[in-house]
N, C-alpha and C positions, 0 to 999 in steps of 0.2 A: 504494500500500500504506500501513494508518496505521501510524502509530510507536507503538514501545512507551513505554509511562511505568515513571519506576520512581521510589519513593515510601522518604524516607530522615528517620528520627525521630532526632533526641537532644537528651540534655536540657544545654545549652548555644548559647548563640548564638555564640559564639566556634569552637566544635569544628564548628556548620551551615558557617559561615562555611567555615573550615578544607575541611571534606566539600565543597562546591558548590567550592571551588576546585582540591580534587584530580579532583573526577568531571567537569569543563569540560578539567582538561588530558589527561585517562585519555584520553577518548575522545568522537568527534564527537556530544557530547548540548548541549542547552541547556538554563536552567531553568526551566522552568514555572512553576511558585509556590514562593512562600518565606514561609511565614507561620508568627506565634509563634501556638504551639499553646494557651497555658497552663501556668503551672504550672516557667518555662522550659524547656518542651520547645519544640523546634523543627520545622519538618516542610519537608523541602527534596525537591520534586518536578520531574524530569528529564526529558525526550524526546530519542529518538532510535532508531538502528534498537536488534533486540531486542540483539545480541552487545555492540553499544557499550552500550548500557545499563545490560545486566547488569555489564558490565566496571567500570565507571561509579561504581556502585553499591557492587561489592565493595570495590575500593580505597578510597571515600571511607569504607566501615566501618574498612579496616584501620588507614587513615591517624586520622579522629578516633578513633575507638575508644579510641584511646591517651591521650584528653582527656577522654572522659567516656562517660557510659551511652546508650549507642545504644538505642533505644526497641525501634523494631524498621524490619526494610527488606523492599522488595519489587517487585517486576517483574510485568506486566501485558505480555506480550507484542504483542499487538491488540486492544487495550481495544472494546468497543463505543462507536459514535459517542454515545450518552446518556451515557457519562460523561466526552465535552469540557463537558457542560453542565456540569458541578460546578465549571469553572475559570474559568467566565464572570464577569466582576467589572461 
């Protein structure tokens, strides 16, 4: 079965940091990518199954939230296989 991604914006690197540390301890995800977006937005992208994801996800809004302006978030349940191509470095 593939994993869901879930896809986490804000504008600080400190507050990503922050998020990617609470949604590794939330629940059984890892991080995909981590890249400065522009602008110091950040964009911190997760996998793992869909419930840990979402889970993931939510806390690391509620945890940095409290740091700075979350961009926006989102979950991808069973992505189609053409979009691992976007992650390919």
């Amino acid at each position: 079965m593939r994993q869901a991604i879930g896809f986490f914006e804000i504008r600080s690197k400190v507050a990503a940091i922050q998020a990617a540390d609470t949604m590794l301890k939330t629940a059984n995800v890892r991080i995909k990518d981590f890249n400065l977006v522009g602008s110091g937005v950040i964009s911190v992208v997760i996998e793992g199954d869909v419930a840990a994801v979402r889970s993931a996800i939510e806390n690391g809004k509620a945890t940095a939230g409290n740091m700075a302006e979350v961009i926006s978030i989102n979950v991808i349940p069973r992505p189609n296989e053409e979009v691992d191509k976007l992650f390919d470095k």
